[in-house]
VOFIVEX-995167 format. One record per residue (C-alpha): y, x negated, z; residue in one letter. Coordinates in steps of 0.001 Angstrom, whole numbers, plus 524288, in hexadecimal, padded with zeros to 5 digits. Example, Ala and Ser with C-alpha at 12.3 -4.5 7.8 and 13.67 -1.06 7.14 Angstrom:
// VOFIVEX-995167
7EE6C7CFF481E78A7FBDC7CA9A81BE4S
// end
This chain:
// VOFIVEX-995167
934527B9CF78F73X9277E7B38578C5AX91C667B957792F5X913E57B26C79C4BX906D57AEF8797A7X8F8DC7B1C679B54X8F2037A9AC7A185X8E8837A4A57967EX8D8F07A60379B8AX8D15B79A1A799AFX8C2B079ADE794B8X8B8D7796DD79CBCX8B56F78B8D79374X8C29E7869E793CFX8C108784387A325X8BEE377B0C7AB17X8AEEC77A977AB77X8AD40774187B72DX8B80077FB07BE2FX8AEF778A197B707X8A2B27830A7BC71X8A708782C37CB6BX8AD1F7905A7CBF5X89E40795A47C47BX8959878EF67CF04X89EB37946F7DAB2X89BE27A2CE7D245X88E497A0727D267X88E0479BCB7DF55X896987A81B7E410X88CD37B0657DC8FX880207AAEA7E381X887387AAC47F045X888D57BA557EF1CX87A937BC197E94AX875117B3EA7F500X87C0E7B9ED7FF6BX87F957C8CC7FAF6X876BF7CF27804ACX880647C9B180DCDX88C1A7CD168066AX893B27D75D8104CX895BF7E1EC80452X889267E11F7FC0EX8823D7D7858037CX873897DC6180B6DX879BB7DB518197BX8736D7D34782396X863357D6EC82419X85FF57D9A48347DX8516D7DAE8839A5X84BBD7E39684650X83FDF7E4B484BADX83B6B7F2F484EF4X82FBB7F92785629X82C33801E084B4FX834288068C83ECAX8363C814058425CX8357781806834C0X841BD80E8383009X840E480BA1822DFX8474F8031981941X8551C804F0813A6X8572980C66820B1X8664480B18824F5X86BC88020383045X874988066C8383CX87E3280412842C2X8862180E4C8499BX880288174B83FBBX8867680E898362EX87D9380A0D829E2X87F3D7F97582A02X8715E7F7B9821AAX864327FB5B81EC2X8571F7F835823BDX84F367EF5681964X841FB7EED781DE3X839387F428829BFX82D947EAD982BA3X821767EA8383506X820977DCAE83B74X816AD7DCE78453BX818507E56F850F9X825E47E8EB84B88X82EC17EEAC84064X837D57E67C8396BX8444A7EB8E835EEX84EE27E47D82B65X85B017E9D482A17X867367E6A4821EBX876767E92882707X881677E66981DECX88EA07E39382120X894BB7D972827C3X899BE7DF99832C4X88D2C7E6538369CX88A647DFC984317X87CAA7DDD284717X87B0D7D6548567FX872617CE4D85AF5X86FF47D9B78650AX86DF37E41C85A67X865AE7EF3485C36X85CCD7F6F9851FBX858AC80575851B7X8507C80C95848B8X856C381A5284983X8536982877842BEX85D7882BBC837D2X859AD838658343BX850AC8443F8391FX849348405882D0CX84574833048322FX84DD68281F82C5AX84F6A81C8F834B8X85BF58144E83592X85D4F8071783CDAX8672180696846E9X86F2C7F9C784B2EX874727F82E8582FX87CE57EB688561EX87E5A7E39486229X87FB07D5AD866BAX88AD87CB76865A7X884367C4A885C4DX87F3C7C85984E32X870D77CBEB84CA5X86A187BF348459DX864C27C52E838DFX855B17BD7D838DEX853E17C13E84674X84EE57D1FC848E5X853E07D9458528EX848067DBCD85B9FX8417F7E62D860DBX848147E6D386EAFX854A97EBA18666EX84EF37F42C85C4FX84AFF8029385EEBX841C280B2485915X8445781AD985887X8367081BE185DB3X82A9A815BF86100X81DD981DE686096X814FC814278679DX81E088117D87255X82375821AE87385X814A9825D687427X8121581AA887EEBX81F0081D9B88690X81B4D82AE98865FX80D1F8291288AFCX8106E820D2895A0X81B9982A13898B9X814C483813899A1X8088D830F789F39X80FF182ED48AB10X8130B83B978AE39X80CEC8421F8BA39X808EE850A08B329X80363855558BF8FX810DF851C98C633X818A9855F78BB19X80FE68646E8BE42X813CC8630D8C9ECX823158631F8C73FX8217286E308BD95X81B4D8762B8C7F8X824D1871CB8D3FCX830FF877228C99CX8298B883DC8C6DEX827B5886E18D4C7X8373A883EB8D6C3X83C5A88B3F8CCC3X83382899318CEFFX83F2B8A0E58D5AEX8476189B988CA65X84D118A46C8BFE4X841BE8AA138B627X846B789F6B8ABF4X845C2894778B4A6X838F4897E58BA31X834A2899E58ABA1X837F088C748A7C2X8328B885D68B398X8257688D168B162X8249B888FC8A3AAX8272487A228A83EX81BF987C798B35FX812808807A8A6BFX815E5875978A025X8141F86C1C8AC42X80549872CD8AC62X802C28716C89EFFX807D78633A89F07X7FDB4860688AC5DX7F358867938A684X7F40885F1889828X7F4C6853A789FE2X7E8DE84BCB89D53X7EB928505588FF6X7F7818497A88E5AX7F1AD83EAB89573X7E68183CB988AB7X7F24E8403F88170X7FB818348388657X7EFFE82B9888828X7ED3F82E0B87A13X7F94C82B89874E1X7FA8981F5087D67X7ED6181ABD8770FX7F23881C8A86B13X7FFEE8149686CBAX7F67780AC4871CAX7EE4680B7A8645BX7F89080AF185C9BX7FFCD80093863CEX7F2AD7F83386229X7F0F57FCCE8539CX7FE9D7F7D285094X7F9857EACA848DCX7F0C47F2CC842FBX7FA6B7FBC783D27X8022A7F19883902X7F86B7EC76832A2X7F34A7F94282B6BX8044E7FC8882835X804757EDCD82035X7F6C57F07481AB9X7FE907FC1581557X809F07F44C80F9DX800187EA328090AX7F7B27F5E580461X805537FCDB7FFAEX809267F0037F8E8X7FB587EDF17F1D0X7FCB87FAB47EDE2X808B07F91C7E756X8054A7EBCF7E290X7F8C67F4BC7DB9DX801897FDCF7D66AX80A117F2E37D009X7FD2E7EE327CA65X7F9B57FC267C447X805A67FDC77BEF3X806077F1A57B700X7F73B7F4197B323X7FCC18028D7AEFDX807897FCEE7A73FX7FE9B7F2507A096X7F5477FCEC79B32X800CF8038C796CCX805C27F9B27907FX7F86F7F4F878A5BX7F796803417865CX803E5801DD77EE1X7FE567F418776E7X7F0D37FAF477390X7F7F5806D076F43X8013A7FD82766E3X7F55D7F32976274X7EDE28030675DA8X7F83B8062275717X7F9A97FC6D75060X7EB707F99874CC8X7EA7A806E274981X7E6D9805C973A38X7DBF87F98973CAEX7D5E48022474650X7D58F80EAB73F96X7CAD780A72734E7X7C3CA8049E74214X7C2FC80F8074B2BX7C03981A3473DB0X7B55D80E8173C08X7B06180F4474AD2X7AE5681EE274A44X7A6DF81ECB73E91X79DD6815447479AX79DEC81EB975138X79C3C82A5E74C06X78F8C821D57454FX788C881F397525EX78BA482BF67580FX784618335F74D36X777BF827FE74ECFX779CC8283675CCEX76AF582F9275CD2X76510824FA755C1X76CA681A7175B5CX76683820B1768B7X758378212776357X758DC812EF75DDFX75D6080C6C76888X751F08162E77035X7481F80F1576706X74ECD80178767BEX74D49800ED776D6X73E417FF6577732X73F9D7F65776CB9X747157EE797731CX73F357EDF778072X733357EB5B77B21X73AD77E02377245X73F507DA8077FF1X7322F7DA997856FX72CF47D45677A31X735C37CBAA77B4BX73A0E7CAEA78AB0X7304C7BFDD78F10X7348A7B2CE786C6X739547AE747783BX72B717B69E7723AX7271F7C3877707CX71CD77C949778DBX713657D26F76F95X706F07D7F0772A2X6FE557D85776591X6F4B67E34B76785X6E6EE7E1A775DB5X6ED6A7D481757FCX6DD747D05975794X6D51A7DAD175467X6C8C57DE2A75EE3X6BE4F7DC647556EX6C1AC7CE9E7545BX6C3107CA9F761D4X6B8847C3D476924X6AF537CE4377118X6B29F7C78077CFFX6C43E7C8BC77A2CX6C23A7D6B4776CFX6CB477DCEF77FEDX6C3A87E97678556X6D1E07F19178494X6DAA17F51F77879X6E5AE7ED6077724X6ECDB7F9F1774BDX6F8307FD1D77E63X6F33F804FF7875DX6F31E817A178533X6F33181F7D78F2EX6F255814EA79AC9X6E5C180EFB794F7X6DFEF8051478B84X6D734808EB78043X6CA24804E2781A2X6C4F58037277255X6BBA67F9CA76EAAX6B8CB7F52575F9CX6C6F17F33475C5CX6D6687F2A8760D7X6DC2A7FD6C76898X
// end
């Protein structure tokens, strides 16, 4: 029985080039397909990237989770001031994660430590449009400290204290023929309704403080956006500065290394130089005394040189008995020496030069 033969493979150079042409392309083609589009690939891909507006972050950071049911479907990728409000991108992955047009967002507490999570309520018929947020009327903050501090102003102003004394005092007077316990209790509320009526204009100037301050704050709000992105740009110089050092740092360190290398090997020609340059040293530092005293002598010298020679292309000299007096005229005798003056005064000599 003969046995059936292999199928014999055929080199690639013994094909068809124009088959091994089309079927490379469609590769290539495949291949640029998957790099284009793997973020939306449903097992390695990104996911689908959603955006929310929020009143304030809340402390969400991130690379915090996503989550639906208490599911994890993504991660927030950035939390961004934008104006009056805080944008918030998100990424869910899978294809079945269904996010409505009706969707709502929560920023909720994670743990007692303080991590944040963002919560998706997915409603609607239709499906969320990802370049459009989700706005603030559907997103929720755990807590809002300008509008808590008003609410609660506004709330506790409105209470009547003297009324509310009042109460306090009507239940006491009920409840004295009650059991020791009861009477007890309602005596300790009666206190409290006295302390509360007799701090009232202290809470008053308390709330009305607080109120002013929502109010400040509320006004300042540019202002402290402007300082936080001052921040960021100062935060980004700053690290552009350190960049900058570090590459000077490394420079001299590596210009360190070449002078050390050129030294080394220049060693032996400057030996006999530097031996050469000490023995000049050590020279002027044993004449450094008479170095000192001749350039002490040198420096009148020198000024009397300029002024000599300070007023034009000549020098300026005063020739002192150049003629002598005997042979002067009577009349161009001058009366004083010509001597520079001792002691403040001209020499007064007559038959010959002072």
């Amino acid at each position: 029985m003969t046995p059936a033969k292999r199928p014999r493979f055929t080199p690639v150079k013994e094909r068809n080039p124009v088959a091994v042409a089309l079927v490379g392309l469609a590769a290539l083609a495949l291949v640029l397909y998957v790099a284009f589009n793997a973020t939306n690939l449903p097992l390695v891909g990104g996911g689908t990237t959603y955006s929310a507006d929020f009143s304030e972050a809340a402390g969400l950071d991130e690379g915090d989770e996503v989550r639906i049911a208490g599911v994890k479907v993504g991660e927030v990728t950035s939390v961004g001031l934008e104006g009056d409000r805080v944008k918030v991108a998100f990424r869910v992955r899978g294809p079945h994660t269904w996010i409505g047009d009706r969707t709502t967002a929560a920023i909720a507490i994670k743990t007692l430590l303080g991590s944040k999570y963002l919560a998706l309520d997915p409603l609607g018929a239709g499906r969320q449009d990802p370049g459009s947020r989700i706005p603030l009327s559907r997103t929720t903050s755990p807590y809002d400290v300008t509008s808590a501090l008003q609410d609660l102003g506004s709330t506790i102003d409105e209470v009547d204290t003297g009324q509310l004394a009042k109460s306090f005092e009507t239940l006491s007077d009920t409840f004295k023929d009650s059991p020791p316990d009861v009477r007890t209790a309602v005596k300790g509320l009666s206190a409290l309704s006295r302390t509360v009526s007799s701090r009232d204009a202290e809470l008053a100037r308390l709330l009305k403080g607080s109120e002013q301050l929502t109010k400040t704050l509320q006004t300042r709000k540019s202002s402290f956006e402007t300082l936080i992105d001052d921040g960021g740009s100062l935060l980004g110089e700053l690290k552009q500065r350190r960049t900058a050092v570090k590459a000077l740092l490394s420079g001299s360190k590596a210009l360190g290394k070449e002078l050390n290398g050129l030294v080394a090997d220049n060693e032996e020609q400057l030996r006999p130089t530097l031996k050469a340059l000490g023995r000049v040293t050590d020279v002027l530092e044993e004449n450094q005394g008479r170095l000192d005293r001749t350039l002490g002598l040198l420096g009148p010298y020198y000024r009397l040189m300029g002024n000599s020679l300070g007023n034009g292309r000549w020098f300026d000299s005063y020739l002192c008995g150049a003629i002598p007096r005997d042979f002067l005229p009577a009349s161009a005798r001058p009366e004083a020496s010509c001597v520079p003056p001792r002691n403040g005064a001209y020499e007064t000599k007559k038959g010959g030069v002072q």
